[in-house]
N, C-alpha and C positions, 0 to 999 in steps of 0.2 A: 670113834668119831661121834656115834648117837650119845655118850659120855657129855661129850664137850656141848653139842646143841643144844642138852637137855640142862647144861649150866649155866650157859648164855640167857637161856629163855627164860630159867630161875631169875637172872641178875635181870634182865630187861622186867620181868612182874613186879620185882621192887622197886622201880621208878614209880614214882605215884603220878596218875594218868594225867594229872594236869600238866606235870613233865614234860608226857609223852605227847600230848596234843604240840607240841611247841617241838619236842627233839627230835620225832617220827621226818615230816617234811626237811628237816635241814638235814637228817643223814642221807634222805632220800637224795635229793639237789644235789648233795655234795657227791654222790657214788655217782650219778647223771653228769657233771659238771667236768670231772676228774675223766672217764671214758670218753669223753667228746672229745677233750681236749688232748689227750691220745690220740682219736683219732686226727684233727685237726695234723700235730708233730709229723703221726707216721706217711699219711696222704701226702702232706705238701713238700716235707722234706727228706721222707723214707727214714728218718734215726730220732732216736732222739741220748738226751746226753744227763746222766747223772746229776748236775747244777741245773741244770731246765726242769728237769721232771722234778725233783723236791722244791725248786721255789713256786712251781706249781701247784705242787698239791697245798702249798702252806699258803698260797694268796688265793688258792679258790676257798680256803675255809672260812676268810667270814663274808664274801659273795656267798656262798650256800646259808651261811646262817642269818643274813640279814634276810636273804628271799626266802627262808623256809620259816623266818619270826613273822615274815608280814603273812606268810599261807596260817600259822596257827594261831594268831590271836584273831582271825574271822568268825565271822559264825563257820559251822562244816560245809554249808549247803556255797558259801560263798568263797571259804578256803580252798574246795576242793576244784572252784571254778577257775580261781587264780593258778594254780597249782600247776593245769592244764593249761592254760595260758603261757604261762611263764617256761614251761617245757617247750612247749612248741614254737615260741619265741626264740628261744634257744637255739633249737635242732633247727629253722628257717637258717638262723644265723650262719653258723654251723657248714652246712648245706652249702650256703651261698657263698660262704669262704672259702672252701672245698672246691667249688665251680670254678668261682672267679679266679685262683689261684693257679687254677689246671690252663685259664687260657690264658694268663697276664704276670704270672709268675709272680703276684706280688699281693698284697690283699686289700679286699676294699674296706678304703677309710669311708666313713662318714659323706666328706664331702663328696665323695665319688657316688654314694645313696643317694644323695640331692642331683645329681647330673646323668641320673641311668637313663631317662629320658632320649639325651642326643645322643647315647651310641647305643640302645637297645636296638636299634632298626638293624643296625650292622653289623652286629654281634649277635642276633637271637638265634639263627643258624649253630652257631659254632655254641652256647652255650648247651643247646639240644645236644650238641654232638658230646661235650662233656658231662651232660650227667647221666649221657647212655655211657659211658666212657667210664665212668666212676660210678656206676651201678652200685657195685657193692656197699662201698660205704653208704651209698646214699640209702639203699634199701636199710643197712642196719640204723640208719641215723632216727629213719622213719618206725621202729620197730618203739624209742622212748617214748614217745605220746603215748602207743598203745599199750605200756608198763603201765605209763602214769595210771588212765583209767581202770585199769585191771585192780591195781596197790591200791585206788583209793579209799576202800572200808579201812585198810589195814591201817592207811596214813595218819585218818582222823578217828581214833576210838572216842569213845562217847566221854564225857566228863569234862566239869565245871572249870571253866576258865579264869584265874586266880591271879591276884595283882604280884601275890607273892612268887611266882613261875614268872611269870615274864619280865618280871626287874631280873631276876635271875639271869636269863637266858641272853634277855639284853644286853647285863652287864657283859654279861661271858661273849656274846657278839662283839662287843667295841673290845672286848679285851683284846680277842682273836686280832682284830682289824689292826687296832696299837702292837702287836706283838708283831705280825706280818710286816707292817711295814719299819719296826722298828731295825727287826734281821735284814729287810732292803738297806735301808741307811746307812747301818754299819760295816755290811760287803762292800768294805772300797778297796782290795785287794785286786792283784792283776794290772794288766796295763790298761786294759777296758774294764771299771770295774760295773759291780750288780747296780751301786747307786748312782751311777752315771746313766747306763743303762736306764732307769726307773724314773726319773728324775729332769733326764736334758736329752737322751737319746732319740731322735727323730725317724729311727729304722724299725716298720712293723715287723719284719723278720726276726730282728733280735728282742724284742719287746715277747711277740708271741714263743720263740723256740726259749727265751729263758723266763717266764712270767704268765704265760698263756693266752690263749686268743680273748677270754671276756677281758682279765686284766688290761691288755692293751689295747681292747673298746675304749674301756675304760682310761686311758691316758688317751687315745685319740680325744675323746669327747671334751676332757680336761682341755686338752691343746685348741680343739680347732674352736672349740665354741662357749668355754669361759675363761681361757686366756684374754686379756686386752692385749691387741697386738701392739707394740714397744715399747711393753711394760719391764721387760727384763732386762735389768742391765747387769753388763758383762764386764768381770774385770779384765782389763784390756791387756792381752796376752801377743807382745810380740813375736814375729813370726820367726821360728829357731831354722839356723840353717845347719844341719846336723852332716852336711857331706859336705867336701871342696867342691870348687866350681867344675861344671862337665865341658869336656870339648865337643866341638861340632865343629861339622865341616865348614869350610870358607869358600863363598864366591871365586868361581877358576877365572880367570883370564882378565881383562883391566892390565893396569901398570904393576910394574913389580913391586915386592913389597916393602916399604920405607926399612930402614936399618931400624928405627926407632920404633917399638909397637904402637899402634894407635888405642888413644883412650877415647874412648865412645865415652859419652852422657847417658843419662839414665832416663830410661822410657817415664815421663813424668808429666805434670801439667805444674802451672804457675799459680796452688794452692797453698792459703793462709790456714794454718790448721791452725797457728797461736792464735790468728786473730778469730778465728770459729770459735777455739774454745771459750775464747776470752768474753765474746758474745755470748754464748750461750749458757742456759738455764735448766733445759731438759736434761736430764741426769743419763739418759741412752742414749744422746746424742752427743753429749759431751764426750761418753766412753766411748765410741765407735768415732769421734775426732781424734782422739788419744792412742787409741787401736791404730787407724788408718796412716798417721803419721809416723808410728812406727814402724810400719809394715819395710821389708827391704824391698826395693822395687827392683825388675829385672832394667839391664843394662842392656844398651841399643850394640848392634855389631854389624860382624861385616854386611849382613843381609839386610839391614834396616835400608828402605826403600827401593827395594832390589825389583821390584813391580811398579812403582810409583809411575800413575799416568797412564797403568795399563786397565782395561776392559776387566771384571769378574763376573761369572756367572759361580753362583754358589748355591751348590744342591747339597740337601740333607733327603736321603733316598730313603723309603719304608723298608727297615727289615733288609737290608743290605748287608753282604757277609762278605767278603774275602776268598770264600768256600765255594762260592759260586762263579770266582774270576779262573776262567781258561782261554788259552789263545783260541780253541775249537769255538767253543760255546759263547761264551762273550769277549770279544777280539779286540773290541773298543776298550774296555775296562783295562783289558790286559796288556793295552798299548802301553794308557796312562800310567796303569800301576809300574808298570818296566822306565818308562820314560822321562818321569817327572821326578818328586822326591818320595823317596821308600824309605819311612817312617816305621823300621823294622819292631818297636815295640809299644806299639798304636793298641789303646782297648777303649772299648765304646762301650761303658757302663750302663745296666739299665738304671733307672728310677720309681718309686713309688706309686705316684699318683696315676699318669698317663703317660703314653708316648707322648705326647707338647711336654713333658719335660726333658726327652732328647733333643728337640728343637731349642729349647731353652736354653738348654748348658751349651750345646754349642755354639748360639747365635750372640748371647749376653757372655760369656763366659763366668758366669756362677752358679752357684748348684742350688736345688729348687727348695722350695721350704715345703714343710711335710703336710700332707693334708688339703691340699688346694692345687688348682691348675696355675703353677706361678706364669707361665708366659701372657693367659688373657688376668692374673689378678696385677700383672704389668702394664697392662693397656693404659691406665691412668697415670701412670708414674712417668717423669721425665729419664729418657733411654737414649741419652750422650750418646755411648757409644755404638749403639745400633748404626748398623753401616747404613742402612737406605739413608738418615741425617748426617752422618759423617761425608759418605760423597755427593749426597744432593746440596750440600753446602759449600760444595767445590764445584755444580755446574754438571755435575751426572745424571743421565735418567737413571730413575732407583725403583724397578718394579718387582714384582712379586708375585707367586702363583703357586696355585694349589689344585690340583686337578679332582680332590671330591668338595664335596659341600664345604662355603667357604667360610660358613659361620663353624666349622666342627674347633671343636675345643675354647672357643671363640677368637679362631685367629682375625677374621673381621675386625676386633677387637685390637690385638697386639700387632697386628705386624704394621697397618696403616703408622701403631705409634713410634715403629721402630723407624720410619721415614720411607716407606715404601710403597705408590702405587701398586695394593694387592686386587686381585682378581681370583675367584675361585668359581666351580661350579655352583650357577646360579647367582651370580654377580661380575655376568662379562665374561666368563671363561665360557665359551659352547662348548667343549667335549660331551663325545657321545656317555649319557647316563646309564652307564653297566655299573656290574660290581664286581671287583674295583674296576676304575678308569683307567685307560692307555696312557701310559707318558709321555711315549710317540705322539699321541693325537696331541697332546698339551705342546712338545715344543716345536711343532709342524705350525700349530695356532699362534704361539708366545713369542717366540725371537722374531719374526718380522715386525712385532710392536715396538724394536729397541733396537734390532743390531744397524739400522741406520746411523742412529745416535753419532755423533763425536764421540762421547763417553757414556757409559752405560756400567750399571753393576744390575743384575737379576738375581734372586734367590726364590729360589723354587723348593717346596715340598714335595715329592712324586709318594704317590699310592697303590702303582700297578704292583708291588712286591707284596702287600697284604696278605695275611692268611683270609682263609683258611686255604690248606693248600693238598686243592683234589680237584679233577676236570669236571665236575658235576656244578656246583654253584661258586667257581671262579670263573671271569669271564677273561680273566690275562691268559693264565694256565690252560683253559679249553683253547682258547686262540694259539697258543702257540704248542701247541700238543705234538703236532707232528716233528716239532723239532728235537723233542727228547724220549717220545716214545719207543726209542730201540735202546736208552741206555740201561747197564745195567744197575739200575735202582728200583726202591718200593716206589708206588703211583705218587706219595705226598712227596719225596725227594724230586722226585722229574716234576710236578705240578709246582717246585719253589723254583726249578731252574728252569721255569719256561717262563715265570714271572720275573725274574733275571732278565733274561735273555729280552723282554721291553724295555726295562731299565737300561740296558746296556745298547737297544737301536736308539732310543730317545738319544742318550749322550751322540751316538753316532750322527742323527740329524740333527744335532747344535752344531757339531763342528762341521759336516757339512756346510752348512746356512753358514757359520762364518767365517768360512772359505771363500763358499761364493762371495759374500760381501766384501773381503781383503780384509777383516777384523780378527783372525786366527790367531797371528805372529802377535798382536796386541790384547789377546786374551786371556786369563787366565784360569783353567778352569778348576771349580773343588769340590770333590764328593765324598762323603761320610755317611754313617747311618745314625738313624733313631735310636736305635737298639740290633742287640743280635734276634735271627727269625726263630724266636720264642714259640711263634704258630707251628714249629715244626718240634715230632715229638723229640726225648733225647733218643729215641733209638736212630731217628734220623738224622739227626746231626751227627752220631757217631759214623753212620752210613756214609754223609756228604761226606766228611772230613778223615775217613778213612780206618779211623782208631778211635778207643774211646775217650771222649773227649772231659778233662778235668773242671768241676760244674762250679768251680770258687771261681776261677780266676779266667783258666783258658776258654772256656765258653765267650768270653767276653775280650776277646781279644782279634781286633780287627787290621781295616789295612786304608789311611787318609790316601786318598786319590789328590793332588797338589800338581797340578799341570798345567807349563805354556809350550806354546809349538816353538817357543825362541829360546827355550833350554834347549844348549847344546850336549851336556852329559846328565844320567840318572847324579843325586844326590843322594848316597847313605846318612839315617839318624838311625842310631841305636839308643837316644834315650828314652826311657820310659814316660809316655807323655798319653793324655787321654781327650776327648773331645772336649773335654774342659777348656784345654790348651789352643785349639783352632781360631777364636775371635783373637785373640793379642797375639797368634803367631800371624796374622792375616794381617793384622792391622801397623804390625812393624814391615813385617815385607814391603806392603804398599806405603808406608811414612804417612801412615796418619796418625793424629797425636790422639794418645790417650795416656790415661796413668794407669799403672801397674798394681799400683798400690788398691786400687780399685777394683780390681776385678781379682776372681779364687786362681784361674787358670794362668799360666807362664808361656811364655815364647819359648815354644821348644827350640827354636835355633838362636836362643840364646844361652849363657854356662850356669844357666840357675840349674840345681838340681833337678835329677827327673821325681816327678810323684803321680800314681795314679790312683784316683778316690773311686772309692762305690759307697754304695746308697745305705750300706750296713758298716762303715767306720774302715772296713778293710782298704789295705792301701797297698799299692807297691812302687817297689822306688829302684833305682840303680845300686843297692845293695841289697835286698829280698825281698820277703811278703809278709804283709801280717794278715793273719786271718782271725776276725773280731770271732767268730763264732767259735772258736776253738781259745781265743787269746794267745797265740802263739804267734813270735816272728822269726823266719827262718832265712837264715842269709842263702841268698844265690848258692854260695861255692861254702864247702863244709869247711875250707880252712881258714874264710874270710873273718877277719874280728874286726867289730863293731864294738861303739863304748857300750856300757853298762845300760846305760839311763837310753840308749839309739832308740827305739819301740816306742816310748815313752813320750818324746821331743816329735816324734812322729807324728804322732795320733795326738799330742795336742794343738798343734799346728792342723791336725785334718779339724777337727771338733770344733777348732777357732771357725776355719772359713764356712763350714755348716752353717753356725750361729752369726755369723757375719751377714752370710748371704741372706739369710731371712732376716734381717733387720735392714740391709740396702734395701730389701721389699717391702717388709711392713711397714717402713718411714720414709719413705720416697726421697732416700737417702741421697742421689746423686740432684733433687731437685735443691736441696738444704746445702750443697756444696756448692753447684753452676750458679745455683739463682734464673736470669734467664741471659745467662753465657751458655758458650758452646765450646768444645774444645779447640775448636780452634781459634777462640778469643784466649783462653790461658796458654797457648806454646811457649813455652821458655825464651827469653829473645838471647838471639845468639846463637835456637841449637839446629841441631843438622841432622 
């Protein structure tokens, strides 16, 4: 072994120092660069995978070598300052990826840096708790800086800095860099391939687990802030329908059913797409006319207007599970979920940016663009189908409420534009200011604002389900402590189902309240969540849920609450459908017009196929799952055959409506379509 050191050190003397002043800092970086982003892998996702770690280690080499060419063409006293700089720049990074990761499961973009402001107050608790949580790494994270200073005689040896070394090393930088990304480009292999990935992919999971965390800085920063937004245009990729049509149940009772089947019309509006394009000039908006028009729109059926003319109050509850619904503990939930329709394979995918993008996808039905809070970067854009404008254009009251601070994420912003007298804490909501807020308190205050109404639609956000979840600084969880402190679970499971258990009296006193008013039988109610309760560790979720729970797919698989007191039998749906799906199965129920073609999500109780998207390309459908991080798709049942090309036709169909949906946002796409129509100036004449 003293053999081999003592040859190394021979080969490293013969570099002539001017060399060394330039090569010393970028092997350093690079061996700094390469372990962090290990650690980064093994912390956030416990593995890592043979295609991740090698494209890693080849795209952190010219990131080391451009940062370790600018530490050695300095003077020393100024290289060495950088040096340190640039390390601990790093390891902050690092660090706070780490953090942020452990409480939100997902990592912070850029834009989310620009807005730490409005939820530090709320989260400072809980970020304390994760970096005492994640000690270790963090202690080893902190150990680089004090290498840096230790290496740095070694880093910068003394000797004259020479024009002929640094064209060198330069060169040999750009070369690394054109080499790196040339291997990107050409992995187009796979159903997801590398250069899709690198190039169009909007998921920091898969950016970071195959490319690394600076790398996908680095594509964030590209994207969010020297991209022009509706610069890119897309070749306009109809949307492939790769299954037959699925059955769903049919409304019971009415008259029998004609001899002849009935053809229903297709959920549409009365859009000139010839004449759009014909007009236009813009080159992405032509394509996204082109797209749009092609798109197969879902078809109207037995259920279309099957609510029409009735009351909705529509919640999207915090951190709401499924896991949490029992007749004991939450009785309300448990009615709904028995009594109305059971949406047997229901997932409520997370997002990237923030929770406001669960509110997003469910309330718009499109999925969010990466990098920005799309619900308040929608506040300016014209939002058709936002229901507070769809039924306040038919004579409904259309309010809205939020029981924390009403400006958070800047719904202030978005929901007024969705058509809705909103209200939050600190703008006309009075609930008492703990943390979190009672839901109880919000709908004991809220429905006597509306359940008089003739018609009324309310959608509420509730916050009592929030982490963190422990009876020390929750104030739902200490409130309802006595109700689960004899079960057997750890204190952070019984501290989620005590915050439940509010959730679940709030819903109790709506329908109260519109009981007492005779508005029950004419009501509709509908609850979903934000996301799965992420705040809770996985050992506890396997805890609540009994067994260990599978972290691609099943973690995220939920249960739509869809109830009126005037279903007279539960409804089974077995197809595969996600909260994507909730605004246009809502808005066919009740017969309000919209087009299909415009929005990512389908009417689950119509025969289009089932499909459900997440935030990293993965999808499942009524014949299996693809999981993007592995590239693999596995049919439900092992003797099912599917064509050749099925995976393929999948996922580009998912990839369309990604890139779709952030261009309805970035080009205020549905204002370039209406003009200032509404949809219910374009209805079809004739349809039904």
């Amino acid at each position: 072994m003293g053999g081999v050191i003592q040859r190394i050190r021979g080969a490293l003397s013969r570099i002539p120092p001017d060399f060394q002043r330039l090569l010393r800092p970028m092997a350093f970086l690079y061996g700094v660069i390469v372990l962090q982003e290990l650690m980064v892998k093994l912390f956030c996702f416990q593995s890592v995978t043979f295609r991740g770690e090698l494209m890693t280690l080849l795209l952190s080499l010219p990131i080391a070598a451009a940062l370790g060419l600018l530490c050695g063409v300095l003077p020393r006293r100024a290289g060495k300052v950088v040096l340190n700089i640039l390390v601990w720049v790093i390891t902050i990074w690092v660090g706070a990826q780490i953090v942020y990761y452990s409480v939100f499961h997902t990592f912070l973009s850029l834009f989310s840096v620009t807005m730490a402001g409005m939820v530090a107050k709320d989260f400072f608790s809980q970020a304390i708790y994760q970096v005492a949580k994640n000690v270790l790494p963090i202690t080893i994270l902190l150990i680089f800086p004090t290498v840096t200073v230790m290496a740095l005689p070694w880093l910068f040896p003394e000797g004259e800095r020479r024009s002929r070394s640094l064209l060198s090393c330069a060169g040999g930088s750009l070369a690394l860099c054109l080499t790196a990304a040339a291997v990107v480009l050409c992995s187009t292999g796979g159903t997801m391939s590398l250069r899709y990935i690198f190039t169009q992919s909007a998921s920091a999971d898969l950016q970071v687990s195959n490319f690394g965390l600076l790398t996908a800085t680095a594509l964030d920063f590209q994207r969010s802030v020297l991209q022009q937004e509706g610069e890119e245009v897309l070749a306009p990729e109809p949307e492939p329908e790769p299954e037959p049509p699925v059955e769903v149940p049919e409304p019971e009772g009415g008259e029998e059913a004609p001899e002849e089947p009935v053809v229903y019309g297709d959920n549409v509006l009365e859009i000139d797409f010839d004449a759009l394009m014909a007009e236009e000039s813009n080159e992405t908006l032509l394509q996204m006319h082109e797209y749009f028009s092609q798109r197969k729109p879902t078809a109207k059926n037995g259920w279309t207007g099957y609510f029409a003319g009735k009351n909705l109050v529509w919640i999207v509850a915090e951190a709401y599970s499924p896991l949490a619904i029992s007749p004991e503990l939450t009785p309300t939930l448990y009615r709904l979920s028995q009594e109305g329709f059971r949406f047997n394979n229901f997932y409520t995918p997370s997002w990237g940016v923030s929770t406001s993008d669960g509110e997003y996808v469910t309330t718009t039905g499109l999925l969010p663009k990466a990098g920005v809070w799309s619900y308040r970067a929608s506040g300016s854009n014209y939002m058709p189908f936002g229901f507070g404008n769809l039924f306040s254009q038919q004579g409904y009251a259309a309010k809205a409420y939020h029981d924390h601070t009403y400006t958070y994420y800047g719904r202030d912003i978005s929901h007024p534009n969705m058509g809705y007298d909103y209200k939050g804490l600190g703008n006309g909501l009075e609930v008492t200011a703990t943390w979190p807020e009672s839901d109880v308190e919000m709908m004991e205050l809220t429905v006597p604002e509306y359940v008089n109404e003739d018609h009324f639609v309310a959608y509420y956000m509730t916050v009592s389900g929030h982490l963190q979840y422990n009876f020390v600084g929750n104030y739902i969880a200490y409130k309802n402590r006595d109700l689960v402190k004899d079960l057997p679970y750890s204190e952070e499971v019984q501290a989620y189902l005590a915050c439940q258990i509010e959730l679940d009296r709030a819903v109790e006193s709506l329908i109260e309240q519109l009981e007492a008013a005779g508005k029950l039988e004419d009501t509709v109610i509908v609850l979903s969540g934000d996301h799965y309760p992420y705040g809770l560790t996985p050992e506890g979720i396997n805890e609540l849920a009994g067994h260990e729970v599978e972290p691609n797919f099943e973690l995220y698989k939920s249960r739509l609450l869809l109830w009126c007191a005037s279903m007279e039998e539960p409804v089974e749906v077995d197809k595969y459908c996600s909260s994507l799906d909730i605004m246009p199965t809502l808005a066919n129920l009740f017969g309000l017009p919209y087009d299909s073609r415009l929005v990512m999500g389908r009417d689950i109780l119509s025969d289009s196929p089932g499909l459900v998207i997440f935030s990293n390309y993965s999808y499942l459908t009524d014949a299996g799952a693809y999981d993007s991080k592995t590239d693999t798709f596995t049919p439900w049942e092992a003797d099912t055959v599917v064509e050749e090309d099925y995976a393929k036709k999948v996922l580009t169909d998912v990839t369309s409506r990604f890139d779709y949906s952030r261009l309805i946002l970035e080009t205020d796409y549905y204002r370039v379509v209406f003009g200032e129509k509404t949809p219910w100036d374009l209805v079809p004449e004739g349809a039904s």
